[in-house]
C-alpha positions in Angstrom: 129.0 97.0 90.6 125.9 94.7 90.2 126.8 90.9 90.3 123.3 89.5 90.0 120.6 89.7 87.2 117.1 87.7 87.3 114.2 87.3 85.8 111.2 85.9 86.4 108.2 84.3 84.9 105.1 84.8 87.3 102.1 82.7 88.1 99.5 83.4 90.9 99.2 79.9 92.2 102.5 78.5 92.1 102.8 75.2 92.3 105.2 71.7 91.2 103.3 72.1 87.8 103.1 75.5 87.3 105.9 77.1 89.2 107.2 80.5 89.5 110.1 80.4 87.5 113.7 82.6 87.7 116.7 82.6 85.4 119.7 83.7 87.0 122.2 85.8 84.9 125.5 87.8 84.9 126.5 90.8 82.6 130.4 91.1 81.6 131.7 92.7 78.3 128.2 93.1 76.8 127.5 89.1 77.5 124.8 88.4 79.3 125.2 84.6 80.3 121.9 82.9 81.5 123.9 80.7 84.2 120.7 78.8 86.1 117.1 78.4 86.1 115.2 77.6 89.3 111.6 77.4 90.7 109.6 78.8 93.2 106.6 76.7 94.2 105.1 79.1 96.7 104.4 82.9 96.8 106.1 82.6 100.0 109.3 81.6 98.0 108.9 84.7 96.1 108.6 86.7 99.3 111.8 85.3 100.8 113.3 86.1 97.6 112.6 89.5 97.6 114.7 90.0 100.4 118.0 88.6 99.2 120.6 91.2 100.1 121.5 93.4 96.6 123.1 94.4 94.8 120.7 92.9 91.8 117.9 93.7 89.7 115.0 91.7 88.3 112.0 92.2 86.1 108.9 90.1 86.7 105.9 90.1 84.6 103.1 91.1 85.7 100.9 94.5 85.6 102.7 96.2 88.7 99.7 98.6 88.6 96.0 99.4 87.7 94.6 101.8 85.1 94.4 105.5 86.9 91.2 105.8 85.7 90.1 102.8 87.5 91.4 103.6 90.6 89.7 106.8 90.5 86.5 105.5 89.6 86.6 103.0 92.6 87.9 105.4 94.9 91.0 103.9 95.7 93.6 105.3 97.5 95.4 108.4 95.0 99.0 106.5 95.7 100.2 103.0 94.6 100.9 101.7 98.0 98.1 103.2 98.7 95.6 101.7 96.5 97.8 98.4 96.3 97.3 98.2 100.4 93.4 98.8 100.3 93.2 95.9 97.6 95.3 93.7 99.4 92.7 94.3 102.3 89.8 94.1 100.3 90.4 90.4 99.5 90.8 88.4 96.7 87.1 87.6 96.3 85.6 91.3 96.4 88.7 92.6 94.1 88.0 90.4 91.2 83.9 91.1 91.4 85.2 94.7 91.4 87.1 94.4 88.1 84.1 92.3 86.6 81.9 94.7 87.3 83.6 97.6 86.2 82.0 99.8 83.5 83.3 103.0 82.3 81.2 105.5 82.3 82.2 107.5 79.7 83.3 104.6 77.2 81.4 101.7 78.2 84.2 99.8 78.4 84.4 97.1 81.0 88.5 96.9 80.9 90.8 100.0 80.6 94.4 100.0 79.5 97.6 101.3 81.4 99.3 103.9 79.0 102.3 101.2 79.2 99.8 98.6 77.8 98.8 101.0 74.8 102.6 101.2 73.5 103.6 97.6 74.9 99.9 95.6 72.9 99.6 94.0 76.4 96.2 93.1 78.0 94.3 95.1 80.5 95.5 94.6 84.1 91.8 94.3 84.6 91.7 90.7 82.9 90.8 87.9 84.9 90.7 85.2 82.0 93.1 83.6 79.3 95.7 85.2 81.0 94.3 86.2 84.1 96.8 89.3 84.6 94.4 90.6 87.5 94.8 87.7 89.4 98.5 87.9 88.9 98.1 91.9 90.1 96.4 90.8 93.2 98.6 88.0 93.8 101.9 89.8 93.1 101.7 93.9 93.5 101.3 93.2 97.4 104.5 91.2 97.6 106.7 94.1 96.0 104.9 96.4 98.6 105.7 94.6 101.8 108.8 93.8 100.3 112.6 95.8 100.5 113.1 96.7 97.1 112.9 99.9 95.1 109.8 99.0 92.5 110.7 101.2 89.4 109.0 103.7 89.5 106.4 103.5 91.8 108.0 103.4 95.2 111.5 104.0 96.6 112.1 100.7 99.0 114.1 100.6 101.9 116.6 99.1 99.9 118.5 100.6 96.8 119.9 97.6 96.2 117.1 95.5 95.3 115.5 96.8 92.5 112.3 95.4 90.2 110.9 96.2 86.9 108.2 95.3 84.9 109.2 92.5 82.7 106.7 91.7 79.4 108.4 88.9 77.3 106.4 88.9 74.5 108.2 92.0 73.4 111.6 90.4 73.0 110.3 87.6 71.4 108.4 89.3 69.0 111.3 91.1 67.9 113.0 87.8 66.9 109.7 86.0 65.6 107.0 88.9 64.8 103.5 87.5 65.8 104.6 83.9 66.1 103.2 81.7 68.8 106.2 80.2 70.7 104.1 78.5 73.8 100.8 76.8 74.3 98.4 77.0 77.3 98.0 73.6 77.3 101.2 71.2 76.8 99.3 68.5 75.0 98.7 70.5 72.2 102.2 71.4 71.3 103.3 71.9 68.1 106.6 71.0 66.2 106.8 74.3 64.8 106.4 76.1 68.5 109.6 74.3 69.3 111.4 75.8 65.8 109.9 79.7 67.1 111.4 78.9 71.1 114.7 78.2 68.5 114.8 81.3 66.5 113.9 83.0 69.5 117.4 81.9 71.2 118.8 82.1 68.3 118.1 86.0 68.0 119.4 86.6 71.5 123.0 85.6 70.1 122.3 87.8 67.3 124.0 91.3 66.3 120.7 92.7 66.2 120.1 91.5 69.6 123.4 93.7 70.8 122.1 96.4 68.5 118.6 96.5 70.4 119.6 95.9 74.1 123.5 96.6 74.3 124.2 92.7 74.6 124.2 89.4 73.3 122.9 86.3 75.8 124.9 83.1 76.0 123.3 80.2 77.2 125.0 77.2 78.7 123.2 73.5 77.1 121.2 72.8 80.1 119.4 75.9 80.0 119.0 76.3 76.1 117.3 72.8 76.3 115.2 73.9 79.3 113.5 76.7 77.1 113.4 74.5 73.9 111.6 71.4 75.9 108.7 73.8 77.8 106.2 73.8 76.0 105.0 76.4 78.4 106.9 78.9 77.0 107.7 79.9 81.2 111.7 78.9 81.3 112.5 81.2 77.9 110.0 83.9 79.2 111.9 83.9 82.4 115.2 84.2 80.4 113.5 86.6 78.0 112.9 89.2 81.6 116.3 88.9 82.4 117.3 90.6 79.3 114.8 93.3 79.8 116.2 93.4 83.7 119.5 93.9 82.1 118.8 96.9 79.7 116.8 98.6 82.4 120.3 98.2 84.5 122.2 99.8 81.8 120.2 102.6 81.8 120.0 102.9 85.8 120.7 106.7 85.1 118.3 107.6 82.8 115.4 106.2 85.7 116.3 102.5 84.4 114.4 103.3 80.9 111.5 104.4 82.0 110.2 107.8 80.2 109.8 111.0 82.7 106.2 111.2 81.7 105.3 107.7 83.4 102.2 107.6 85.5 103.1 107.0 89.4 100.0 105.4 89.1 100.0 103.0 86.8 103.7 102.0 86.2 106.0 100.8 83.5 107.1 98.2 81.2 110.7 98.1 80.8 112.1 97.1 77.1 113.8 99.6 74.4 110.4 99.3 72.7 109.2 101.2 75.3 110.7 104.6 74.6 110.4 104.3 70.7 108.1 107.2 69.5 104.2 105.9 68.1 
């Protein structure tokens, strides 16, 4: 029986002011209670954390993968650890003037799109700016590699107990809010209003539509609540936000943790009921 649900809000340069941030949760009678949330100032952190015996799931958010076009173009490695690896020895320098200099051939595109991206509206995993997801990539694909888990779906780890999914927050809140903006990139501008969307957005997580959409409702003790109302960041509630997605993709462990059969072993997959709706 799982115990231990997380989720976690990712940065590539963690730090006191910008820290990776994790909700810890627990799952009982279709209530998920968010129970703690904690940083991790280091991407050593998140590697120590990676190996915290199971059983437990989390979903993180960042692009686990690159486009499969991209990595054929480069002539990359035909695997993810494969390609993942040769990136991780390319450096950090020589990866990003890769991805700048990237132009499609055939489209003349300079960024390409995951199939996950096209249903999810998320940015390329090629972006290095405003948010730099590539960097992210770079920073966190090789921690899931060296690490024990089982990275759904691209790699069976040595551990069954550990497993990660791709986490994209922004598609639980916009159930609750639409296209409202509930967190600023930079805290001095913060709004009165964003505060009233990081509301509604908890608000909706106690909701029967909530339970309808992800089999649960989330209960929040005070501390926490006024955690992800207070940051204007956005990065405590997006953390929060993961572990619900963490938490469907459990309930659906048998059904390859709602992920579609058709996934690209390339590329990867966002996790979130959204995800297997039909365009």
């Amino acid at each position: 029986m799982l115990t231990r649900i997380f989720g976690i809000d990712f940065t590539s340069t963690p730090r006191d002011e910008k820290a990776i941030t994790v909700a810890e949760a627990r799952l009982c009678h279709e209530v998920l209670t968010i129970s703690n949330l904690f940083d991790l100032i280091s991407l050593e952190q998140l590697s120590e954390f990676l190996k915290i015996p199971g059983p437990w799931i989390t979903a993180i958010d960042f692009p686990f993968g690159q486009p499969r076009k991209l990595v054929l173009d480069c002539g990359w490695p035909s695997s993810w650890e494969g390609y993942v690896n040769h990136i991780s020895l390319m450096g950090k320098q020589k990866f990003e003037n890769t991805l700048r200099n990237y132009h499609d051939p055939e489209t003349g595109r300079h960024r390409l799109l995951r199939e996950t991206d096209k249903k999810a509206n998320s940015r390329s995993p090629m972006q290095l700016v405003y948010p730099p997801v590539g960097k992210m990539f770079f920073a966190g694909a090789p921690l899931l590699l060296r690490s024990p888990c089982t990275v759904v779906p691209l790699r069976q780890g040595s551990s069954k107990a550990s497993i990660v999914v791709e986490g994209y927050p922004k598609l639980v809140a916009s159930k609750a809010v639409g296209k409202s903006v509930y967190k600023s990139n930079f805290p001095y501008q913060e709004s009165s209003t964003q505060t009233e969307v990081r509301k509604s957005i908890l608000q909706w997580t106690k909701s029967k539509e909530a339970q309808e959409c992800y089999g649960f409702i989330v209960k929040l003790n005070n501390a926490v609540a006024d955690k992800c109302l207070n940051d204007p960041k956005g990065d405590e509630l997006d953390a929060v936000l993961c572990a619900m997605q963490a938490t469907w993709a459990w309930t659906k462990r048998w059904s390859r943790y709602g992920v579609p059969d058709q996934c690209d072993q390339l590329e990867g997959w966002i996790v979130d009921p959204k995800m297997l709706e039909k365009r």
